[in-house]
N, C-alpha and C positions, 0 to 999 in steps of 0.2 A: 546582493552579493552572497556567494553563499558558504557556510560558515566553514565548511572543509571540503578542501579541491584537493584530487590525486592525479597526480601526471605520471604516465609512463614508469608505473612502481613495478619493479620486480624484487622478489624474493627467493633466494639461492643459499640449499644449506648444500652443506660440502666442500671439497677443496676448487681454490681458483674459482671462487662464486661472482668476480668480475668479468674472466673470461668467458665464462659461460652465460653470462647476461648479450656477450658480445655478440655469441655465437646464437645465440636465443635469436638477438635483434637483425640478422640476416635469415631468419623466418624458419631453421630447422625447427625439428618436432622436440619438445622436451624428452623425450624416450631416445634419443639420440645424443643424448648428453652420457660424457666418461659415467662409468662406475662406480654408484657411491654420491652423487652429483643431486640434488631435488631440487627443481623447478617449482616451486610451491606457487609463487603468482607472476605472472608473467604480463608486461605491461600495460598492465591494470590504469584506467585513466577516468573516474568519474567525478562527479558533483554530490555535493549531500546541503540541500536548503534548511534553513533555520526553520526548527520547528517542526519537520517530516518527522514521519518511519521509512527510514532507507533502509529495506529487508534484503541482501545478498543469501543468492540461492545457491544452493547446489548440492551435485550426489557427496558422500565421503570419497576423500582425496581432490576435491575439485577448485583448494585453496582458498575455503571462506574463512575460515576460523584463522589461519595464516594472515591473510589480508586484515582483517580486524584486531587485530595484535600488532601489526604496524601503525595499526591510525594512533595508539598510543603509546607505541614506543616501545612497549614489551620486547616487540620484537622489531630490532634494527633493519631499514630497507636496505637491500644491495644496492639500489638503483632507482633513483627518481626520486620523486618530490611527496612529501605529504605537508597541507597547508594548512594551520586553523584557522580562521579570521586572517588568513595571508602571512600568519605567522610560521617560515618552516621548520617544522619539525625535526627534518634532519640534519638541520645544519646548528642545534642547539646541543649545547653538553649535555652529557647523564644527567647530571643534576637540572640542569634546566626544562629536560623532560621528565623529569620526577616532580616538578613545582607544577608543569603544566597538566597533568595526568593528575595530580591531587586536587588543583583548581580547576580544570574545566573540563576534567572529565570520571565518569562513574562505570563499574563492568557489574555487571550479573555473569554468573557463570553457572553452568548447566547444569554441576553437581553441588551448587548452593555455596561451596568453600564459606563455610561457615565454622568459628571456632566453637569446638564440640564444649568446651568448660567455661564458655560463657555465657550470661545468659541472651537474652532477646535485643533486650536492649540495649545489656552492651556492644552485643556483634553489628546493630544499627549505629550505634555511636562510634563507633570505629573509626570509619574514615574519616569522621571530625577531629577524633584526638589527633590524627596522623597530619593533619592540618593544625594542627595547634589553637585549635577554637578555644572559647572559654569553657570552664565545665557551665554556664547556667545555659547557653547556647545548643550545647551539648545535650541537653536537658530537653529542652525544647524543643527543638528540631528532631530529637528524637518520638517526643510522644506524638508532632505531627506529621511524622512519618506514617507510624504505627498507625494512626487514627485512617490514615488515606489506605492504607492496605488492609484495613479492619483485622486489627490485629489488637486493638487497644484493650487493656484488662493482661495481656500475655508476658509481659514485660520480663517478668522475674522467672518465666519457664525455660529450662535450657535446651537445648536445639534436638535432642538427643526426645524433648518430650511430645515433639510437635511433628505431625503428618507431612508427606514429601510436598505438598500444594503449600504448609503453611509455614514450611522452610524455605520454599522460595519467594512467600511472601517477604521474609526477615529479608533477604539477600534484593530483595527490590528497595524494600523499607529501605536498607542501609544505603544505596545508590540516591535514592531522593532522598536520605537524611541531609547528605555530603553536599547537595543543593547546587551543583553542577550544571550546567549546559546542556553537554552533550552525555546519551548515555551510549553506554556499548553493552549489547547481550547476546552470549556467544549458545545460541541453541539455550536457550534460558525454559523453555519449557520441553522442552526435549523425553528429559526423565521424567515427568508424568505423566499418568495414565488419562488419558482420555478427556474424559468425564472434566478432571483438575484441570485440566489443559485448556480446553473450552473458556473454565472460566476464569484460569491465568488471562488468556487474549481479552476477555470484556475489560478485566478490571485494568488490564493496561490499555486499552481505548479510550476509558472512562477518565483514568489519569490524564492520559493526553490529551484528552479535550479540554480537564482542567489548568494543567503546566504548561502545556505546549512543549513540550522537550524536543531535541532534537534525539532521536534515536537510530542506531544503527542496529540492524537485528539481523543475526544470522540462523538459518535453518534449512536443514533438508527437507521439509514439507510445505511441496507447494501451496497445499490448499490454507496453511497457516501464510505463507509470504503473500497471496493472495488478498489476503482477510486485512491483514494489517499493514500492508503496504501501500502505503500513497506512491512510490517506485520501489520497483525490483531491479535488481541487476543480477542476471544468471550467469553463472559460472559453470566452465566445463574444460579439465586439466589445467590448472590455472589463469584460464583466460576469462576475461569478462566476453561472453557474446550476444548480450542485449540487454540494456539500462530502458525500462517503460514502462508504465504504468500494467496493470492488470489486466484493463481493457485493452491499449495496445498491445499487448502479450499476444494476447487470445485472437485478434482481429488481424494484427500484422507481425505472428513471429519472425523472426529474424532470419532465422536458417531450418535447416532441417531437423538440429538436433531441441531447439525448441518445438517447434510444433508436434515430433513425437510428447515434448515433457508434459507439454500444453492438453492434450488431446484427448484425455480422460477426465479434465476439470469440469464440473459441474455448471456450465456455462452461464447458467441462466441466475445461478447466484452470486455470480462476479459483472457479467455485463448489464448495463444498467439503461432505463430510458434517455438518457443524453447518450449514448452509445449507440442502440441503433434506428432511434426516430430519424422520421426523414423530415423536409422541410412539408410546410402548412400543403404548399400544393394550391389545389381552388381551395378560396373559403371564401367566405363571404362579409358583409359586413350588417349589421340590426336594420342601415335605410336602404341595402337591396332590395329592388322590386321583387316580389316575388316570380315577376312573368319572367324575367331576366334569368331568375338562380333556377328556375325550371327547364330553362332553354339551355342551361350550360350542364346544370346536370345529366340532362337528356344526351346532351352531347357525349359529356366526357362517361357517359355509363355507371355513372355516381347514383351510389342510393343512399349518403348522408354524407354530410359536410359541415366542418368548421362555421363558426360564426365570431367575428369579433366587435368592439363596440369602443370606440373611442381607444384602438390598442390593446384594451384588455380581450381578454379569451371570456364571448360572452355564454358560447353553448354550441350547440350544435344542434343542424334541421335534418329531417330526412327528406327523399323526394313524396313521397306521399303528403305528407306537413305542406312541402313549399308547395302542392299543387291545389292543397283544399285552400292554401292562404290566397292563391292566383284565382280562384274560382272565386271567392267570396270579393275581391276585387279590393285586397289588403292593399294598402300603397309601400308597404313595407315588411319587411322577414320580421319584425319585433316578436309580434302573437305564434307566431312559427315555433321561435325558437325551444329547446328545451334546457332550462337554466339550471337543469341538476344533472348535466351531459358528464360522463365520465371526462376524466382529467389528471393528473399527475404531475410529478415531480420530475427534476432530470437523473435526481438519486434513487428513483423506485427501484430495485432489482427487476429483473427480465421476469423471473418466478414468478414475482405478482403480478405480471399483468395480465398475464395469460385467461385468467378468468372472468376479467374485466372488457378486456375485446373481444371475448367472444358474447358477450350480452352485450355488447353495445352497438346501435345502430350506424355510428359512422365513428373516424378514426378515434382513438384516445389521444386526447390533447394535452401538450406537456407545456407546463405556467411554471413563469419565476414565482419566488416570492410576492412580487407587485401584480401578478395575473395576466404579464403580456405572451402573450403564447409564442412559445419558441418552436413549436415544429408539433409530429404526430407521428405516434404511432399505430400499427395497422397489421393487421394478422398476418400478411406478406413479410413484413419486417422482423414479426417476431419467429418468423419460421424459420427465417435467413438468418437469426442471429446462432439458430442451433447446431451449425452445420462450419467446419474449420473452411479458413479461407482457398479456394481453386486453386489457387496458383501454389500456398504451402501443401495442400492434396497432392497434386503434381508432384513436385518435387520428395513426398514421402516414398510416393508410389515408385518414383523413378529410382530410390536406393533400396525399396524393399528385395 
């Protein structure tokens, strides 16, 4: 079940922001709305799984930062539902979403909102007091905050003394002080520069393999939604127009104005070998004759092949191999085989393998954890993974 559903949300500042939800929901354009009227999200409807990074994308003005301010309440929905653990949001008083936004959920914000005259660890301690924690808790959760953001030793420095990277260090600290559930961070790396930015994203990776939190991240850089997004949901004048993974992104945008957003990403470091391996094909098995794997090779114009051996991915033969094996009158592929055959993961990046297929004499074989070969990759595949898909082609072509 997953820990926060959004149904048909929309968001309307202005006057008569019910009429105009109405007027919305018979499909006019939001730029068609009276004077003064803003459509910020317009019925927005996804899923967010316990435990993800659910990254919402999109240009400025495109309703994410909007959207994320109703998941907790900040800002009140016109219209529709927001669920946490099935609990709705909008059908709770102020106060009841002031209890549930202090209990189970945390925000980072872009410009740190950090109080300038206090120091580190008070501004980490924060949201505890506003919970009514004890001070030894207080205490606590504080230093192992600080310790998870390598921040420990800073405690007593005030915000005014620390670099933009290590003030959003504080502003994360304080969200995993607060020991919440779910986090919310609205373009949280945003305002730093580069270099800091990079390694904002590891050390939030690195936490999250630790916590497992459920995180909502917004941002306008794809290559960051990308990166740290188990799903994206793209955003375009307050509409969501494709909730998928990174790989589905890139292999089956949606419509046209993804696959323009798509179509400069560096493909080969988002798409992975479970992305575009194909299946085994011929392969063989260790008690193949080798008269046999010679006759199919020959056939199928194969100059190496798989090999597997009780399930597992044993190596791979070439046809030269299988035919000195058939000459010396082997009764089986065993002695053929070569047991140091290139092989991989289905998380390798596309990037690496490229150098790897091409010195290998037949496909790269991609193994579970357990070694049973789940498919292959093959210089065909990885050339095809470089190229946007035909049919979104088309369609670019056709509005250019």
């Amino acid at each position: 079940m997953p820990i926060v559903r959004v149904e048909k949300l929309y968001k309307v500042f202005g006057r008569r922001p019910a009429e105009a939800v109405r007027r919305l929901e018979t499909g006019i354009d939001r730029k068609e709305l009276d004077r003064g009227v803003t459509a910020a999200v317009i019925d927005a409807s996804f899923t967010v799984e316990r435990g993800e990074i659910f990254v919402v994308m999109g240009l400025s003005g495109s309703g994410k930062s909007t959207l994320l301010r109703t998941l907790n309440g900040l800002l009140p929905a016109t219209s529709g539902r927001v669920l946490v653990d099935e609990q709705d949001l909008t059908a709770l008083s102020p106060a009841q979403v002031r209890e549930l936004r202090q209990q189970r959920m945390s925000m980072v914000f872009q410009h740190f909102a950090l109080f300038p005259h206090r120091t580190v660890a008070e501004n980490v301690a924060y949201g505890l007091s506003v919970q009514g924690a004890p001070r030894e808790r207080q205490l606590s959760r504080t230093a192992e905050a600080l310790e998870l953001v390598g921040l420990a030793g800073w405690e007593d420095r005030l915000p005014g003394e620390l670099s933009g990277g290590m003030r959003q260090r504080v502003g994360l600290a304080r969200a995993l002080a607060a020991d919440t559930e779910i986090l919310l961070m609205d373009e949280a790396f945003s305002a730093l520069d580069p270099l800091i930015r990079k390694e904002m994203q590891d050390q939030l990776l690195i936490l999250q393999r630790q916590l497992g939190k459920t995180i909502v991240f917004i941002t306008h850089d794809l290559n960051e939604a990308m990166r740290l997004g188990d799903r994206i949901a793209m955003m375009r004048d307050g509409r969501i127009v494709q909730v998928a993974t990174a790989q589905e992104m890139l292999t089956a945008p949606a419509d046209e104005y993804v696959t323009k957003f798509v179509r400069d990403v560096d493909r080969t470091r988002v798409l992975t070998a479970a992305t575009v391996m194909e299946p085994a094909g011929v392969s063989f098995t260790t008690d193949t004759s080798p008269a046999q794997a010679r006759e199919t090779m020959l056939g199928h114009e194969l100059t190496g092949a798989l090999v597997t051996d009780g399930g597992k991915f044993a190596g791979s033969v070439t046809r030269s191999a299988v035919s000195a094996a058939a000459e010396r009158g082997d009764a089986t592929l065993a002695a053929a085989v070569d047991r140091e055959a290139a092989r991989t993961t289905p998380e390798t990046p596309v990037a690496d393998l490229f150098g790897v297929s091409a010195s290998a004499p037949a496909p790269v074989a991609v193994v579970d954890g357990d070694g049973a070969l789940l498919g292959m990759v093959t210089q065909q595949s990885l050339l095809r993974s470089l190229s946007i898909p035909e049919k979104a082609e088309e369609e670019v072509d056709a509005h250019a």
